[in-house]
C-alpha positions, 0 to 999 in steps of 0.5 A, spaced: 435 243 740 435 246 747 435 253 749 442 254 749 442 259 755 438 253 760 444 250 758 449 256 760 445 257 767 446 250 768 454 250 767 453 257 771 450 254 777 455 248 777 461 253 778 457 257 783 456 252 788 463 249 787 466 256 789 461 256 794 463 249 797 470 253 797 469 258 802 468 258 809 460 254 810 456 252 816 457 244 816 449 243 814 450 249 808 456 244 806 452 238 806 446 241 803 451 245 797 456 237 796 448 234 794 447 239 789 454 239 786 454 231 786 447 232 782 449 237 777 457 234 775 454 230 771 448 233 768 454 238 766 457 234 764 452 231 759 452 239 757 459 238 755 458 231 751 452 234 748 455 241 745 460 237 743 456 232 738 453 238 736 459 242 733 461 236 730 455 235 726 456 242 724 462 240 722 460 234 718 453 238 715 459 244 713 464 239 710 458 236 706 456 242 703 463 245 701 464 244 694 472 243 695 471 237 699 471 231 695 468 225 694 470 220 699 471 225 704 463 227 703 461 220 702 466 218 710 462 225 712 455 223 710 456 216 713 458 218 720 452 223 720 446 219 722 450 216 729 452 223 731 445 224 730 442 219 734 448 221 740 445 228 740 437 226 740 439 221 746 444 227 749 438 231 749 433 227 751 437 226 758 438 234 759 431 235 757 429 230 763 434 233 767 431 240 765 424 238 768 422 241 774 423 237 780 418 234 785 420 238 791 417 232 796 423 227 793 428 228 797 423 227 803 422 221 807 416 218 808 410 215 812 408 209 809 401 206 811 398 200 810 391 197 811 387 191 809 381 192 806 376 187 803 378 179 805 378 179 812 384 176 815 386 174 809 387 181 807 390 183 814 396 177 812 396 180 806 397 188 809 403 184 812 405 181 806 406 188 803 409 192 809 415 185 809 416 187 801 417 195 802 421 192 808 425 188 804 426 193 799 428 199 803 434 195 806 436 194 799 436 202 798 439 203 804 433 206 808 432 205 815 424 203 817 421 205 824 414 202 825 410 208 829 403 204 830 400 198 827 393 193 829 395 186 828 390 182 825 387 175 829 390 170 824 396 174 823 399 180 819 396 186 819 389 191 820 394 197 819 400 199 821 403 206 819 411 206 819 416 211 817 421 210 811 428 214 813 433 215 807 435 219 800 430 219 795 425 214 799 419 219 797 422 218 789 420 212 788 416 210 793 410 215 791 407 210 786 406 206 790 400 209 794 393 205 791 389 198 792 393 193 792 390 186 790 391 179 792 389 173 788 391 166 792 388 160 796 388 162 803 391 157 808 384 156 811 381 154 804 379 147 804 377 147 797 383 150 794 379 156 791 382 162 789 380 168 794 381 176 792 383 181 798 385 187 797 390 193 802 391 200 801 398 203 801 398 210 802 405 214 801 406 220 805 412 225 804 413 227 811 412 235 812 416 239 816 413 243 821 414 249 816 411 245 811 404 245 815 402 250 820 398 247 826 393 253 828 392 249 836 385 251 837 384 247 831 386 240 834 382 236 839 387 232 843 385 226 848 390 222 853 387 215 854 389 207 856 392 204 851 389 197 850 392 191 849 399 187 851 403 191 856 401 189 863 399 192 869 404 199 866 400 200 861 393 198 864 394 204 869 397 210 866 393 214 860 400 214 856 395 213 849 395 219 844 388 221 840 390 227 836 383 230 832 384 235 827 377 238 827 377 242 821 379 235 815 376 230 821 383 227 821 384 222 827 391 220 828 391 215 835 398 213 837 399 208 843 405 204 841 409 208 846 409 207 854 410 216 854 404 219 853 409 225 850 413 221 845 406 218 842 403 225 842 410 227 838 409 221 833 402 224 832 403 230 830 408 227 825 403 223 822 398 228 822 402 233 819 404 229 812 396 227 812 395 234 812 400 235 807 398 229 803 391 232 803 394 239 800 397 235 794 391 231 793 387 237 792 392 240 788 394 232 783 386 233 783 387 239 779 392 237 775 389 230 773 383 234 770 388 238 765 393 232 764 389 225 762 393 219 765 397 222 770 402 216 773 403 217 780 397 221 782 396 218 787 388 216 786 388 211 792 380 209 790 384 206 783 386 198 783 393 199 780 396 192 782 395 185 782 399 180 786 396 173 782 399 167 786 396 161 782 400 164 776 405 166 779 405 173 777 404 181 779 402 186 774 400 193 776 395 196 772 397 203 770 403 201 765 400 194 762 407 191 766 406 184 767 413 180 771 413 172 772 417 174 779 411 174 784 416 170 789 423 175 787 418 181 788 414 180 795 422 179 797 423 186 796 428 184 790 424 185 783 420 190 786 425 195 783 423 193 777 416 196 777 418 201 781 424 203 776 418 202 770 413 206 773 419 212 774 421 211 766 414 213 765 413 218 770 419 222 766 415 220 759 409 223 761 413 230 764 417 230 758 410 230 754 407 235 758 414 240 756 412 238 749 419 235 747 419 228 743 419 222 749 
């Protein structure tokens, strides 16, 4: 059973934020208030549902025990018992999920960044094949996609490229995704047709508001340089490049995608600042890992968590033993849904584990 007032301070938020929403508000306070009413609607009214069974299996559990009820009426009680019973565990479970505290970085937009690894221009084709999937995939979500910086591969795709994710919910599903992707396949330039492995490493980063992580000045080392590569003479003269270093961590963040030296050093900044953020929260997923073992989505990005097997036509990805035979349907973007659904799932059986309710 569910404490009874965790369900009253629901119901009690519910109605506070629909009296709020009915008073004069800033229009951001009316944003920010619509959002948690629409979430909050049907967690109460999953509320309602639930103590609604729950009294009709009272009702049922008094009418079996009443001496005066008759044998039919017992037996037709006792019948329709079970059902109500599995209605109510599942009406539990779900509150019990929604009772669950929430990551805070959920809500946020991210900054997704890619690199090859091991396999040389093979896994820079393969950095690229995987940037075009979250691509393809934010596009059914909705999301807008920026590129912020990225270094081309000599026979194509990419040796890293960093691009921001814009949208409700991005950082929610997309943080399992951070790990040592791999790829099994015969590379074009393969003559033999042997299969080689190569290997990426995408990193899921919450993007931090400057009230999140505070940036003392004398900590950053700040360089204005040439950009190099394609641009033309503009781009030879003027030092609109960007090196930002942060001395006390040694992150280094060079942005030179942009002919203004100040918009470079703005998106710097901004992919500096989720590193950091993303630093704090590994070291605190750190601690936690030790006391909760199997941690899904903690973010260990020494860990291989998914194989792309072209060959066999399948990805599994390592963590939940999931294997889909729709390697084409998921490098599109289209069937990706389905990992990222599956690890959620799994990611809300462990919170529920780690609150000590039934999963």
């Amino acid at each position: 059973m569910i404490p009874e007032p965790k369900l009253d301070a629901l119901v009690a938020r519910h109605q506070a934020v629909e009296r709020e929403l009915a008073s004069p508000v800033t229009p951001e306070t009316y944003v920010k208030l619509s959002r948690e009413f629409a979430e909050l609607a049907p967690i109460v009214e999953t509320v309602k549902d639930y103590r609604a069974v729950v009294a009709e299996i009272a009702g049922l559990d008094a009418l079996i025990a009443d001496a005066a009820t008759d044998a039919e009426m017992r037996a037709m009680a006792t019948s329709e018992k079970p059902q109500l019973d599995q209605r109510r565990a599942a009406l539990e479970r779900e509150l019990r999920l929604a009772l669950v505290p929430k990551d805070a970085m959920d809500e946020r937009n991210v900054i997704l960044e890619i690199r090859a690894g091991t396999g040389g221009d093979e896994a820079a084709l393969f950095a690229g094949d995987l940037f075009r999937m979250y691509e393809r995939y934010a596009a059914t979500q909705s999301w807008k996609v920026e590129i912020i910086s990225l270094s081309e591969g000599t026979m194509g795709g990419f040796k890293e490229i960093v691009a921001e994710i814009r949208g409700r919910g991005a950082f929610a599903k997309l943080k399992f995704e951070s790990g040592v992707h791999r790829v099994q396949r015969v590379p074009d330039t393969e003559g033999a047709g042997r299969i080689h492995t190569s290997t990426a490493t995408v990193a899921v980063l919450p993007e931090a508001a400057e009230v999140d992580i505070d940036i003392d000045d004398d900590d950053l080392k700040i360089d204005t340089l040439r950009s190099g590569g394609a641009g033309g003479q503009h781009v030879n003269k003027t030092e609109s490049a960007v090196r930002v270093t942060h001395i006390p961590t040694g992150i280094v963040v060079m942005m030179q995608e942009d002919r203004s030296q100040h918009r470079n050093r703005a998106k710097a900044m901004a992919v500096l600042r989720a590193r950091l953020y993303d630093f704090e929260r590994q070291k605190q997923d750190a601690a936690r890992a030790a006391e909760r073992r199997g941690q899904v989505g903690s973010g260990d990005r020494s860990e291989r968590i998914r194989t792309y097997n072209f060959p066999q036509g399948r990805v599994s990805d390592h963590r939940i033993n999931l294997t889909l035979y729709k390697l084409p349907q998921v490098m599109e973007g289209e069937a990706l849904g389905e990992i990222i659904d599956a690890l959620v799932t799994e990611h809300q059986a462990e919170l529920l584990a780690a609150e000590g309710a039934p999963s």
